[in-house]
C-alpha positions in Angstrom: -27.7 1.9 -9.1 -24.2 0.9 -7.2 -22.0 3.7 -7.5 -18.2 2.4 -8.8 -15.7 4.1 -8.0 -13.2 5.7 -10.8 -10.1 4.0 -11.4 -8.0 6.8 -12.4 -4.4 5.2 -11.5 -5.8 1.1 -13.5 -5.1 -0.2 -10.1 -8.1 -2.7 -10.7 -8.4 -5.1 -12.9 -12.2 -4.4 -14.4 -13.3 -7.7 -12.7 -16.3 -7.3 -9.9 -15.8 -9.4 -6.6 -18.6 -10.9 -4.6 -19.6 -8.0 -2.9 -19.9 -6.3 -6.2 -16.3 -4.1 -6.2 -13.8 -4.0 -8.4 -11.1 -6.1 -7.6 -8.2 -4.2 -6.6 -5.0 -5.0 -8.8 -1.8 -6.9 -6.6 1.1 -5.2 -7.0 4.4 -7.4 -6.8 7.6 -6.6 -5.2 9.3 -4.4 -7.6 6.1 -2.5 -8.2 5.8 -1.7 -4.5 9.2 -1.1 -4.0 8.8 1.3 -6.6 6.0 3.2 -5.2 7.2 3.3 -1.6 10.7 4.6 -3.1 12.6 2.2 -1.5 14.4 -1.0 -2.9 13.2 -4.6 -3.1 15.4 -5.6 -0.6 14.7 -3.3 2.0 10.5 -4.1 1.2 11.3 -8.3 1.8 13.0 -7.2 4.6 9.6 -5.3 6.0 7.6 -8.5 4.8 9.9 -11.1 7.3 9.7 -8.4 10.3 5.6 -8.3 9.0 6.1 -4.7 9.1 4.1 -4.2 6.5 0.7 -6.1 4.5 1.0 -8.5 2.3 -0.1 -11.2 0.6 1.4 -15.0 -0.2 0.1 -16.9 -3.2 2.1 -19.5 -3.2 5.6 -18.9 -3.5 4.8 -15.2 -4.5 4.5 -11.7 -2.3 1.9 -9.6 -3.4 0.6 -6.5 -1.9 -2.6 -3.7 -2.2 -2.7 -0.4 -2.4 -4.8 -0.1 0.1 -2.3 -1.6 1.9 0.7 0.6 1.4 -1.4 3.6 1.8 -2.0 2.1 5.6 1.5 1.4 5.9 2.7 5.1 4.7 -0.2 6.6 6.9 0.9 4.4 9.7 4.5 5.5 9.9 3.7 9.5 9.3 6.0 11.7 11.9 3.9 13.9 13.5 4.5 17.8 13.1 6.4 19.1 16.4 5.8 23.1 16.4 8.8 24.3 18.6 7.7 27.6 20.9 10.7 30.1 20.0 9.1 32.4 22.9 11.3 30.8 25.7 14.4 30.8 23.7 
């Protein structure tokens, strides 16, 4: 039996792609925005420098969740420890 995974956030629409998965919900600009805590602008402005995924249907910016999770785990600061020995 093919395990599913829980969708505890509805981030998928219930529908089962062709490799059996659910298909994972697009988000649109605002909702993105939204979750990144930044504003619209600032997001389209990410999309024309292709900082970040996306996708175009038609006319339309959509993106994954997957994808912004890659995009906040891509721009984590690593944690400097500063040596207060030699101050």
């Amino acid at each position: 039996m093919a395990h599913e995974p829980e969708d505890t956030l509805g981030l998928f629409h219930g529908e089962v792609g062709s490799r059996g998965w659910p298909v994972e919900k697009l988000l649109d600009i605002n909702e993105a925005a939204s979750l990144l805590g930044v504003r619209p602008q600032t997001l389209y402005l990410w999309v024309s420098q292709k900082r970040i995924a996306y996708r175009k249907i038609g006319r339309l910016v959509r993106f994954r969740m997957s994808d912004l999770e890659e995009f906040v785990d891509q721009v984590r600061q690593p944690v400097v420890v500063e040596d207060h020995e030699h101050l």
